[in-house]
KEKOL-362993 format. One record per residue (C-alpha): chain; x, y, z; residue number from 0. Coordinates in nm, 4 decimals. Example, Ala and Ser with C-alpha at 12.3 -4.5 7.8 and 13.67 -1.06 7.14 Angstrom:
2
@cadena=A&c1=1.2300&c2=-0.4500&c3=0.7800&num=0
@cadena=A&c1=1.3670&c2=-0.1060&c3=0.7140&num=1
This chain:
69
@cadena=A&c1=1.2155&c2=-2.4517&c3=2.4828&num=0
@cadena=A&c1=1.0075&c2=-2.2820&c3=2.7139&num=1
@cadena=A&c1=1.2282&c2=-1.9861&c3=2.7182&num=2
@cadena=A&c1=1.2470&c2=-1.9500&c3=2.3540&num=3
@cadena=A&c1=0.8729&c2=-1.9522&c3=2.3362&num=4
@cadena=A&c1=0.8158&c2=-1.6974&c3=2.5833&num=5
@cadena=A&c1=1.0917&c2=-1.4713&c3=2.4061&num=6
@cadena=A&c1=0.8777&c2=-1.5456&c3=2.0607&num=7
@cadena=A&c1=0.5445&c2=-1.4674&c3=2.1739&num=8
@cadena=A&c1=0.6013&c2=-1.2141&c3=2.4274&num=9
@cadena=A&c1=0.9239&c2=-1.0321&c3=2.2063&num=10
@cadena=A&c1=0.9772&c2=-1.1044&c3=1.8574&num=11
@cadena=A&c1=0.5658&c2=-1.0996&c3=1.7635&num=12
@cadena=A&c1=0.5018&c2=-0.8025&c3=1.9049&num=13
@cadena=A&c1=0.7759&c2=-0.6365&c3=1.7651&num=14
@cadena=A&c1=0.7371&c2=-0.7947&c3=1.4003&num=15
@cadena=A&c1=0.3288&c2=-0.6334&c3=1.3833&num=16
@cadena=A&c1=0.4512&c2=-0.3358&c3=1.5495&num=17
@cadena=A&c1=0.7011&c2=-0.2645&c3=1.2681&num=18
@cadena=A&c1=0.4154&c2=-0.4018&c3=1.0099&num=19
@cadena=A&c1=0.1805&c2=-0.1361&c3=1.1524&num=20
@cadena=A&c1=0.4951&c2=0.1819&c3=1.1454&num=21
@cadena=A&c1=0.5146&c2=0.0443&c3=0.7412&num=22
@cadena=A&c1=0.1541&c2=0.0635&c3=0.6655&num=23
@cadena=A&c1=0.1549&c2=0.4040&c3=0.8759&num=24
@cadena=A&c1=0.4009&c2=0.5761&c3=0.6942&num=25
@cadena=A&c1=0.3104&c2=0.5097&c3=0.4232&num=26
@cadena=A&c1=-0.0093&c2=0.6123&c3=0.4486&num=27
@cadena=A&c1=0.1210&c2=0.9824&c3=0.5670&num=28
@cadena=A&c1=0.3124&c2=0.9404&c3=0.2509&num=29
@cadena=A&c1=0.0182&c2=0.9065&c3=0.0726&num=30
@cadena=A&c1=-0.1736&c2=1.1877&c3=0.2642&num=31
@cadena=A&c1=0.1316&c2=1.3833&c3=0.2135&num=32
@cadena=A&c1=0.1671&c2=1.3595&c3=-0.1403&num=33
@cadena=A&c1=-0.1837&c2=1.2925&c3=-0.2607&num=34
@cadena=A&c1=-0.2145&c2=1.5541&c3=-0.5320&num=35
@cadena=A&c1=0.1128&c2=1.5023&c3=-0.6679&num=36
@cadena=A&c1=0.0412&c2=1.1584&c3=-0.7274&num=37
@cadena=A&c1=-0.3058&c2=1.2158&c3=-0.8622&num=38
@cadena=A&c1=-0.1271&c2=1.4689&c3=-1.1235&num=39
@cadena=A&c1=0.1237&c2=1.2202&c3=-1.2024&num=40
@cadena=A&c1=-0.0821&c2=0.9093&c3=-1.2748&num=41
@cadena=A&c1=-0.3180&c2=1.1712&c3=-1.4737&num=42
@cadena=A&c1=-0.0153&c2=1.3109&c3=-1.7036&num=43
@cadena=A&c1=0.0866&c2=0.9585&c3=-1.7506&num=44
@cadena=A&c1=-0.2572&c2=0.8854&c3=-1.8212&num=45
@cadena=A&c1=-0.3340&c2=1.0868&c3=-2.0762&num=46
@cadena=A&c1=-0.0331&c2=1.0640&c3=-2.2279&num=47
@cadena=A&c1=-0.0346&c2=0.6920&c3=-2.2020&num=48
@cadena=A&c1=0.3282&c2=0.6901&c3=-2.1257&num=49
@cadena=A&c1=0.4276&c2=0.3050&c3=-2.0203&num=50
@cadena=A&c1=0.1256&c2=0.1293&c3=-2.0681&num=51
@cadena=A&c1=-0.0484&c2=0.3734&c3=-1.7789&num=52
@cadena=A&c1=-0.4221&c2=0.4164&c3=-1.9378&num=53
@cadena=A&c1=-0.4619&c2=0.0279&c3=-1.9403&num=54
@cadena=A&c1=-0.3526&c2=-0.0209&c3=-1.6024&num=55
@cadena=A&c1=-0.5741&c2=0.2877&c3=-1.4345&num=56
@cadena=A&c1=-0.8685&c2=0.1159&c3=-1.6455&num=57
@cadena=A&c1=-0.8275&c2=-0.2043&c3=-1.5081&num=58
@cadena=A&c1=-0.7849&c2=-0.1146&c3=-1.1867&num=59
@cadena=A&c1=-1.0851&c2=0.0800&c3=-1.2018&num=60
@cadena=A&c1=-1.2717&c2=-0.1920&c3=-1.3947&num=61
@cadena=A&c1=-1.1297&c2=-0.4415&c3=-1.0664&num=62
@cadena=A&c1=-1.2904&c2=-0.1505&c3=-0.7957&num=63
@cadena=A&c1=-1.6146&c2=-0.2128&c3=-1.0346&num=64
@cadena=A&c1=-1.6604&c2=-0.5298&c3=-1.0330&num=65
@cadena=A&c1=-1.5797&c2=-0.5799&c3=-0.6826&num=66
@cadena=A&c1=-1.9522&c2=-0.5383&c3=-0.5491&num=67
@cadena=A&c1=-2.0749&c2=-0.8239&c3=-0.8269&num=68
């Protein structure tokens, strides 16, 4: 048991938040990568209101709002 807890805490922990830290990383640089391109694309959609897209900017912009109350 005592081997299997040493292998968890000092192997398989580590290892799992290292990979959860890569993912949040990359895709981050994604982001950063892409930025405008993304911005144009949720602003065609948008406008357009292709999909349902102007009701979910505005409530996610009504949720960053309301955040501070």
């Amino acid at each position: 048991m005592k081997k299997y807890l040493n292998y968890l805490f000092h192997e398989m922990l580590p290892a799992l938040f290292k990979g959860i830290v890569r993912f949040v990383m990359e895709t981050f640089t994604v982001v950063k990568l892409y930025f405008w391109w993304l911005a144009i694309l949720i602003a065609v959609l948008y406008f357009a209101d292709i999909g349902g897209t102007k009701g979910w900017v505005d409530g996610v912009f009504r949720s960053i709002k309301n955040i501070g109350r």
